[in-house]
DRENZALO-744933 format. One record per residue (C-alpha): z, x, y; residue in three letters. Coordinates in steps of 0.5 Angstrom, whole numbers, plus 500, padded with zeros to 3 digits. Layout:
BEGIN
Z X Y ALA
...
***
This chain:
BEGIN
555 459 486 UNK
552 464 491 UNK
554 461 498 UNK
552 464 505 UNK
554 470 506 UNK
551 472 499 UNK
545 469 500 UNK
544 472 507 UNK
546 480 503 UNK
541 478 498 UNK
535 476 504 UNK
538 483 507 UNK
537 486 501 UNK
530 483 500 UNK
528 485 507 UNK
529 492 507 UNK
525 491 499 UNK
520 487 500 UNK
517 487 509 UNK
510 489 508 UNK
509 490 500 UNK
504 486 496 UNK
505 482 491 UNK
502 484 484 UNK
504 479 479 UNK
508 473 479 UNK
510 471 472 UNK
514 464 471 UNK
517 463 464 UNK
522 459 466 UNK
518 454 468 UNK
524 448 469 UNK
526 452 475 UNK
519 452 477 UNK
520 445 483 UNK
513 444 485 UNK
505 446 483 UNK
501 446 489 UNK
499 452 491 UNK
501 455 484 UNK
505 461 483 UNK
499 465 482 UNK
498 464 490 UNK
502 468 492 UNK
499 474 488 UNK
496 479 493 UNK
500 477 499 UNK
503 481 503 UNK
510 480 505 UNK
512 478 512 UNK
519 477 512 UNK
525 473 508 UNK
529 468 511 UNK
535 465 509 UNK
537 456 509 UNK
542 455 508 UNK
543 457 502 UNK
537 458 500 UNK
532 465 500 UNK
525 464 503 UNK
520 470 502 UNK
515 469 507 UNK
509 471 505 UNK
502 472 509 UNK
495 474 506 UNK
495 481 507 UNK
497 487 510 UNK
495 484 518 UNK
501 482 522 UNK
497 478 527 UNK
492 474 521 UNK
491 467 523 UNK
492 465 516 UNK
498 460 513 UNK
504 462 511 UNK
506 461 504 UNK
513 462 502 UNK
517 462 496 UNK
523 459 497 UNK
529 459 492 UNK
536 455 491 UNK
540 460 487 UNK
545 455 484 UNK
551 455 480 UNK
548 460 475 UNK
543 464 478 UNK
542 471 481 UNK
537 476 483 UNK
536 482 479 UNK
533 487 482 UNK
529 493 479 UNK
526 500 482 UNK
521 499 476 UNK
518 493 473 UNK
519 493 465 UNK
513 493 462 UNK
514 488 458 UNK
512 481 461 UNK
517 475 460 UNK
514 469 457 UNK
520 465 453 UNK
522 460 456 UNK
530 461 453 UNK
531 468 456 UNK
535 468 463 UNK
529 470 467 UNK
526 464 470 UNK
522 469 475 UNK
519 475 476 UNK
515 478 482 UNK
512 485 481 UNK
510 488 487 UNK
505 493 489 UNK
509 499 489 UNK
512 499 481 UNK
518 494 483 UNK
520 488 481 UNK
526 483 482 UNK
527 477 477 UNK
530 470 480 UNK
535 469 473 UNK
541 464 471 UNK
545 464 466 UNK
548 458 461 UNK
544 453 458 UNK
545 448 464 UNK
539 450 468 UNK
539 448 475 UNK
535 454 479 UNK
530 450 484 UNK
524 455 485 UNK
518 452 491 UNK
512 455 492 UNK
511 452 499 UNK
507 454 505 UNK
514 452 510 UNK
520 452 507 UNK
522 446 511 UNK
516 442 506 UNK
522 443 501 UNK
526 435 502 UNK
534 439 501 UNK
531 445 506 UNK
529 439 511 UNK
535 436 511 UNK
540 442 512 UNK
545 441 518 UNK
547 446 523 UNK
549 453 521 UNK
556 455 521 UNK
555 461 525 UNK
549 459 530 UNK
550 458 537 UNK
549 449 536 UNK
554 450 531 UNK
560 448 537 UNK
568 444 536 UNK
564 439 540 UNK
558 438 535 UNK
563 440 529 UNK
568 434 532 UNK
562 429 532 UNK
560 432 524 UNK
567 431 522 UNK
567 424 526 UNK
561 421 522 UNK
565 417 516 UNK
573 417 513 UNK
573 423 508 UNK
576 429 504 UNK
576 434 509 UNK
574 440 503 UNK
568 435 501 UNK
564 434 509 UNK
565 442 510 UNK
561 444 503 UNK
556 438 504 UNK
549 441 506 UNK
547 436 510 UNK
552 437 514 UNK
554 444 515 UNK
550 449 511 UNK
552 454 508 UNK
558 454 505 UNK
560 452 497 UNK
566 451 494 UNK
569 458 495 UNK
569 459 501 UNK
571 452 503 UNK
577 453 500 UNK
578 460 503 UNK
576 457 510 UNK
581 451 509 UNK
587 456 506 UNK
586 461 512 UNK
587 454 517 UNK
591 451 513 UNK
589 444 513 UNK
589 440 506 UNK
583 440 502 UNK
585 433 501 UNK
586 431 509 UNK
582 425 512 UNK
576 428 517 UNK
578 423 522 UNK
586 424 522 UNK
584 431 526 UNK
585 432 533 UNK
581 435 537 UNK
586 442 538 UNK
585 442 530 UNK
577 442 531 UNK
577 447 535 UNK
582 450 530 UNK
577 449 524 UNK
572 452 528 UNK
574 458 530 UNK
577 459 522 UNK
570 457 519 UNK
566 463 524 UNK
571 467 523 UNK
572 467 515 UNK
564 467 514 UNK
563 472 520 UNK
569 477 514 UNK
565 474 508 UNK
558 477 512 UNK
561 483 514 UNK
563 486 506 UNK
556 483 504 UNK
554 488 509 UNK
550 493 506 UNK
551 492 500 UNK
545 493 494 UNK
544 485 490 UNK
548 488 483 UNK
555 489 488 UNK
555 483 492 UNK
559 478 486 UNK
564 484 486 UNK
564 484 493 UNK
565 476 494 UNK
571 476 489 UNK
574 482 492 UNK
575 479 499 UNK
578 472 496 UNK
585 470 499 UNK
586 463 494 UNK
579 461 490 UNK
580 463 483 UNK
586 466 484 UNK
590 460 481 UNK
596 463 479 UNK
597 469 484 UNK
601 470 490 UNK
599 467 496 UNK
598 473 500 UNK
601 470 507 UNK
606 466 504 UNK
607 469 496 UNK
608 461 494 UNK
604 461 488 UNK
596 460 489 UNK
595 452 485 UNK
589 449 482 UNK
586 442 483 UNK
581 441 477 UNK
575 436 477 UNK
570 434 470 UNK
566 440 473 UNK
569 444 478 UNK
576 446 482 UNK
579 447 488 UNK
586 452 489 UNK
590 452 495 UNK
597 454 498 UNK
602 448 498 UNK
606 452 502 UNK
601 455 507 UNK
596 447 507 UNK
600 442 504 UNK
607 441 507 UNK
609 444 501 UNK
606 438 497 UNK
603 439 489 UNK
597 436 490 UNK
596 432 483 UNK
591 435 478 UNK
585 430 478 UNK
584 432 469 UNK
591 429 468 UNK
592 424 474 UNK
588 420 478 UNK
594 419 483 UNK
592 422 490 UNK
597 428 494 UNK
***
């Protein structure tokens, strides 16, 4: 699942693309990622781009009604949740056929005025990309209750010790829980976690203030790296450019590479988690939910 720091080099990706270009053509064959139905898709046709911003997680291009940065005319935006499977395939020129089964990858495609195209796609069969066409992203409920960007100036050990504080939980399941800090998904919670080593199964109020302000400091650094390799690079190299700078997600089975303990993996009905029993868990395997339901 695309995460923060490559959802911000998508929307940098886009900026550089897309400011100040006008919209052609909107085509939407994958009409369940298609979330809302007023205004339609076909309003954003004609508009001219103002900016794209990132939420979170989620892609906003902003779009204005034409090329004057000054009108006084509303805003439209077409906000975007990229989810498990999805991504976006940019194109320097627009095939010149137009995507209409609602079986192919393609849920969107936006064609603009200079020739160019990017399709919004997700692959597999569970289909769960959320598109919204709004005249605020804020107008989309889960874009509205996002809590603090991690990498924000409000986000500080003072407000991370009062997020954390809220109710006893799992320390993994309230870092990667967007209400509460947005942003960050499963890789990266393991990456974050990993590099303060802290288990992902430790109560969020057993940790001491020093340990807070530890947390913090390794949620900014780590996500500030992850932004710095997205940095620059074109949307078909920042998959690429995740995996290559993880430590512990999907490397089940590697060597640790601060300890070379061998890296583990926690499995779940629809996901995992991998971590260090070395570095994290006092050198305690933790148990695999699948096959038993006993806990550390």
């Amino acid at each position: 699942m695309p995460e923060m720091p490559e959802v911000a080099g998508l929307a940098a990706f886009l900026t550089e693309r897309l400011t100040g270009r006008t919209i052609a053509a909107v085509h939407v064959p994958g009409i369940q990622a298609l979330k809302t139905f007023d205004p339609p898709p076909q309003a954003l046709v004609g508009r001219t781009v103002d900016r794209v911003d990132r939420h979170g997680k989620w892609l906003d291009v902003v779009t204005r009604a034409g090329p004057d940065p000054d009108s006084d005319e509303s805003p439209l935006s077409l906000v975007v949740h990229l989810a498990r499977a999805g991504w976006l395939r940019w194109q320097d020129t627009a095939p010149a056929t137009v995507p209409r089964s609602p079986k192919s990858p393609i849920a969107v495609r936006v064609v603009l005025d200079d020739g160019s195209a990017f399709d919004l796609t997700e692959a597999g069969t569970r289909k769960r990309l959320a598109v919204h066409v709004v005249r605020r992203a804020r107008e989309v409920p889960l874009v509205a209750s996002l809590g603090p960007d991690p990498l924000s100036d409000e986000f500080t050990p003072a407000v991370l010790g009062e997020l954390l504080g809220r109710r006893r939980a799992q320390l993994k399941g309230v870092i990667r829980d967007q209400s509460i800090i947005a942003g960050i998904g499963n890789a990266y919670s393991d990456e974050i976690l990993h590099a303060a080593g802290m288990s992902p199964f430790a109560p969020t109020t057993s940790l001491t203030p020093e340990e807070v302000t530890q947390l913090h400091a390794t949620i900014r650094s780590v996500l500030a790296e992850a932004l710095g390799a997205a940095a620059g690079k074109p949307a078909a190299e920042l998959k690429d450019a995740k995996r290559a700078g993880m430590r512990v997600h999907g490397r089940t089975g590697h060597q640790c590479p601060v300890c070379g303990d061998v890296v583990r993996e926690v499995s779940f009905a629809d996901s995992s988690l991998q971590y260090c029993a070395t570095c994290q868990t006092g050198g305690k395997v933790l148990a695999d939910r699948r096959m038993s339901r006993l806990l550390r």
